[in-house]
C-alpha positions as CSV (number, residue, x, y, z in Angstrom):
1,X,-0.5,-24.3,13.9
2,X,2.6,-23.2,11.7
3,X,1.7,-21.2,8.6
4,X,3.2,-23.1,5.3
5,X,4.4,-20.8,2.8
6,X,1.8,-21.8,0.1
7,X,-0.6,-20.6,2.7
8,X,1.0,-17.5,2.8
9,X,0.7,-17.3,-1.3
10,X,-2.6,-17.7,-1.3
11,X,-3.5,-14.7,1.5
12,X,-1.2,-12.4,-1.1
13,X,-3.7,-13.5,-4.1
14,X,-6.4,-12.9,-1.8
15,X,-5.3,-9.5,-0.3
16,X,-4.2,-8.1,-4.0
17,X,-7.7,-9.1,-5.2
18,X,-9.1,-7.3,-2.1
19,X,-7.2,-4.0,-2.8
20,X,-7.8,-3.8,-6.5
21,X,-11.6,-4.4,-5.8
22,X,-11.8,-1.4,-3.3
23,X,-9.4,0.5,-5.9
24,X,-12.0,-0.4,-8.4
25,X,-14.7,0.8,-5.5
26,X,-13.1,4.3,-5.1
27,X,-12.9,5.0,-8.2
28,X,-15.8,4.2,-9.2
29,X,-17.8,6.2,-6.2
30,X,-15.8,9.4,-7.1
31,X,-17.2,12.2,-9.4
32,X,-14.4,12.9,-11.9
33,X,-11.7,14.6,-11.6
34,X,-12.7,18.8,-12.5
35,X,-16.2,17.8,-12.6
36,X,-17.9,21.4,-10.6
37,X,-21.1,21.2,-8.8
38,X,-24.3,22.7,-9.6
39,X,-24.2,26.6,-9.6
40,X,-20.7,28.2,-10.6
41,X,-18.3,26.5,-12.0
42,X,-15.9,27.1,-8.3
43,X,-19.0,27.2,-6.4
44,X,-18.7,29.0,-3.1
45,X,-15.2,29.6,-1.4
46,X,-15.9,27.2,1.0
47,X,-17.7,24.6,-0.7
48,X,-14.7,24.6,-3.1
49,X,-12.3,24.4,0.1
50,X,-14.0,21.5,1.3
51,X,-13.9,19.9,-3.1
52,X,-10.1,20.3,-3.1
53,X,-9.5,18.2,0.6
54,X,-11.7,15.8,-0.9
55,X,-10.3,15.3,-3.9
56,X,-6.7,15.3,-1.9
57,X,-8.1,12.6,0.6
58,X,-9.0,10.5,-2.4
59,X,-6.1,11.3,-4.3
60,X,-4.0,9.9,-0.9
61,X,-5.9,7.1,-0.6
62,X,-5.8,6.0,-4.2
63,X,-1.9,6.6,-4.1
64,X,-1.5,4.0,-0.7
65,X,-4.0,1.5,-2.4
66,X,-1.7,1.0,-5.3
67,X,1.7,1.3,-3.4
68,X,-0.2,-2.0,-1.2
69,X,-1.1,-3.2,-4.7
70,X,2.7,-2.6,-5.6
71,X,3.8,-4.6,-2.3
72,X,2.0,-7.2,-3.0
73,X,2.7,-7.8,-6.3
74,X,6.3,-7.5,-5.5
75,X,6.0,-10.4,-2.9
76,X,3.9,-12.6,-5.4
77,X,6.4,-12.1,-8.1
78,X,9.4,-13.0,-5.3
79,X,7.0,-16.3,-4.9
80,X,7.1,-17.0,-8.6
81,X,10.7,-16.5,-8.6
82,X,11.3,-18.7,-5.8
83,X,12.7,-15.8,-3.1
84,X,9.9,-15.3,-1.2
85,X,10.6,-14.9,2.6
86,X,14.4,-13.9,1.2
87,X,15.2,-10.4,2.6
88,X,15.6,-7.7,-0.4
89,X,18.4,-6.4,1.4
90,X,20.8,-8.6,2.9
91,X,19.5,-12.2,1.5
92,X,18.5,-13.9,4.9
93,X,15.2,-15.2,5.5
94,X,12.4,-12.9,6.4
95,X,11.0,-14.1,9.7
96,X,8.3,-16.6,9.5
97,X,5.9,-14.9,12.5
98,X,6.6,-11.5,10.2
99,X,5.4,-13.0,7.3
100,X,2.6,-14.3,8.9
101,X,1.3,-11.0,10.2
102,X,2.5,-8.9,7.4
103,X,3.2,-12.0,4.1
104,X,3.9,-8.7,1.7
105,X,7.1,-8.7,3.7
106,X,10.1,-8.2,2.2
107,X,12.9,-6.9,4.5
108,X,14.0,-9.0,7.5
109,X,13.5,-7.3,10.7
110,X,17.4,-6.3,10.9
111,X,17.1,-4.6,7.7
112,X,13.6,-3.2,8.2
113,X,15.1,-1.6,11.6
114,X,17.9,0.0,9.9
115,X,15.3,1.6,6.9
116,X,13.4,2.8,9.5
117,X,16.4,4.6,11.5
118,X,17.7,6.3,8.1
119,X,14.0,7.6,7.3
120,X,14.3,9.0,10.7
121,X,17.4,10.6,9.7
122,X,16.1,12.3,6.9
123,X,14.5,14.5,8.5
124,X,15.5,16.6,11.5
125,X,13.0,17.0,14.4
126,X,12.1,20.9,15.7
């Protein structure tokens, strides 16, 4: 069974209300920001080791949670505008089977190829 495009709207309503609840979630769950535990205010060297990767781990996974959310928004406003499945890049149509497994798709796979080549490039290998 083919996928119609308004199917694939309504999975990008559906995934950006997903990721802003378990935004919502993990911000929610998380002591704040500075906030010490009981005894001194740093605690003990290690305890305060294992605070900061915490509080980096977070950080990370609050930072990937809104670039989804950014994705996806990007894709529903490409739907409103009437260029969804239109590559950002080069203005052909995003494959249909890539939409399908990833409908936040914006890039055709030519294009998406080449970005990931250059990214490679960036940075030299040891």
């Amino acid at each position: 069974m083919a996928v119609t495009i308004d199917e694939l709207g309504r999975r990008l309503k559906e995934e950006r209300g997903r990721l802003a609840k378990a935004l919502e979630q993990m911000r929610a769950g998380a002591p704040p920001v500075g906030e010490a535990k009981e005894g001194s205010p740093y605690g003990k060297k290690e305890e305060g080791a294992t605070e900061a990767f915490e509080l980096e781990k977070r950080l990370a996974l609050e930072k990937r949670l809104m670039a989804l959310i950014g994705e996806v928004e990007h894709a529903l406003q490409k739907f409103k505008d009437g260029t969804y499945g239109l590559c950002d890049v080069c203005g052909q149509s995003v494959e249909m089977a890539r939409l399908e497994v990833l409908p936040q798709a914006t890039l055709c796979l030519s294009c998406k190829a080449k970005q990931e080549r250059s990214a490679k490039g960036k940075f030299p290998s040891r």
